[in-house]
C-alpha positions in Angstrom: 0.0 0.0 0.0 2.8 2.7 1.1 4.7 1.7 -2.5 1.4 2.1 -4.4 0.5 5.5 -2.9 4.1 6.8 -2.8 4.5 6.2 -6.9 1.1 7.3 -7.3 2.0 10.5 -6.1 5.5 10.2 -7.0 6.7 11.0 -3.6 9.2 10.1 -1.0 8.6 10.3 2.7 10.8 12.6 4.9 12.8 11.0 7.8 10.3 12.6 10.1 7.5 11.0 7.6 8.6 7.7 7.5 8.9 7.6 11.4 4.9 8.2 12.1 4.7 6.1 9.2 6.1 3.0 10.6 4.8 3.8 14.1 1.1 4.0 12.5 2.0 1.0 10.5 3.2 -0.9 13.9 0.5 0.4 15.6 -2.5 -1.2 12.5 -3.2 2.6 12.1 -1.8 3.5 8.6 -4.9 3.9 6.5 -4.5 4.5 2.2 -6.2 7.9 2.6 -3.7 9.2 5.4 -0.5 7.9 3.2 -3.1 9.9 0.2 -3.2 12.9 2.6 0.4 12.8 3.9 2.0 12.7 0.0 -0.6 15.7 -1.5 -0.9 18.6 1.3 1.3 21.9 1.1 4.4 21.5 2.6 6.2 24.8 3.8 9.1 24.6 2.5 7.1 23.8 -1.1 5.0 26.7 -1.0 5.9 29.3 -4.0 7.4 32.3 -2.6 7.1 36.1 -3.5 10.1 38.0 -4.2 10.1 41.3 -5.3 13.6 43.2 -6.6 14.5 45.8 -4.0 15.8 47.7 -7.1 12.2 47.8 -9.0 10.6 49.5 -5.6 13.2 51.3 -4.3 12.4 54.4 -6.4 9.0 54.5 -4.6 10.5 54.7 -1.3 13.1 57.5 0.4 16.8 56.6 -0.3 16.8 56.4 3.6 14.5 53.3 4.5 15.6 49.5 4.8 14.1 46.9 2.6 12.1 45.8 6.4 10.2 49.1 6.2 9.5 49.1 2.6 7.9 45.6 3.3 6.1 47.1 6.0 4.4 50.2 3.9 3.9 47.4 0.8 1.8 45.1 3.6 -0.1 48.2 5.0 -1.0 49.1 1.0 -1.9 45.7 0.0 -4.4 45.8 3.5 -5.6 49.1 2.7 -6.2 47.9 -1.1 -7.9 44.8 0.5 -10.2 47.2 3.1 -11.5 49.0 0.1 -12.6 46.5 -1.8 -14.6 45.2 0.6 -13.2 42.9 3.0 -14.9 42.6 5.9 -12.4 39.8 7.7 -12.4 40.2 11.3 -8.8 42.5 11.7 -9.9 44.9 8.7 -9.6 48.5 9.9 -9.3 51.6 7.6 -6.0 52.5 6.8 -4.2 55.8 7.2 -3.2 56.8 3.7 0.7 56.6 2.4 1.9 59.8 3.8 0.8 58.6 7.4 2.5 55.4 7.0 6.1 56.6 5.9 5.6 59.6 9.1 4.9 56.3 11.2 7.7 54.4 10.2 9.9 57.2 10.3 8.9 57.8 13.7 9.5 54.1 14.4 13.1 54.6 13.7 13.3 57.7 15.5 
């Protein structure tokens, strides 16, 4: 069964993995739709990532701030942009607009 599933989904178990693996197996546990579940969820590590060049953004930002606060004023946009489209998620507050966010941050480093 663990064969089957692992080149159906053309996987191979972790070291951590193959430990709960044989301890479920041991144990008369190990089930084809947890081995099914185990090889197809998200992993961490395998999620895409986001990268954005420093040098295509830095323009938009004063020579001054670190690539930390210009990742703080791009979050606080994005939630802004989010707010006024209509979210209504439970930590959605309107947001001051850009000029309050760079006097914030600058005050931060103050």
């Amino acid at each position: 069964m663990l064969k089957e599933e692992m080149d159906a989904c053309q996987v191979t178990p972790s070291l951590t993995q193959s430990r709960t693996l044989k301890q479920m197996s041991q144990a008369g546990t190990l089930t084809r739709e947890y081995l099914h579940h185990l090889f197809t969820e998200e992993k961490p590590n395998q999620r895409q990532k986001f990268f954005l060049n420093q040098e295509d953004v830095q323009r938009y930002f004063p020579k001054h701030y670190t690539p930390q606060q210009m990742q703080q004023v791009i979050l606080h946009l994005l939630h802004t942009w989010q707010h006024k489209r209509g979210c209504t998620c439970w930590n959605c507050t309107p947001a001051a607009n850009v000029y309050d966010i760079i006097d914030w941050i600058d005050a931060e480093q103050l």
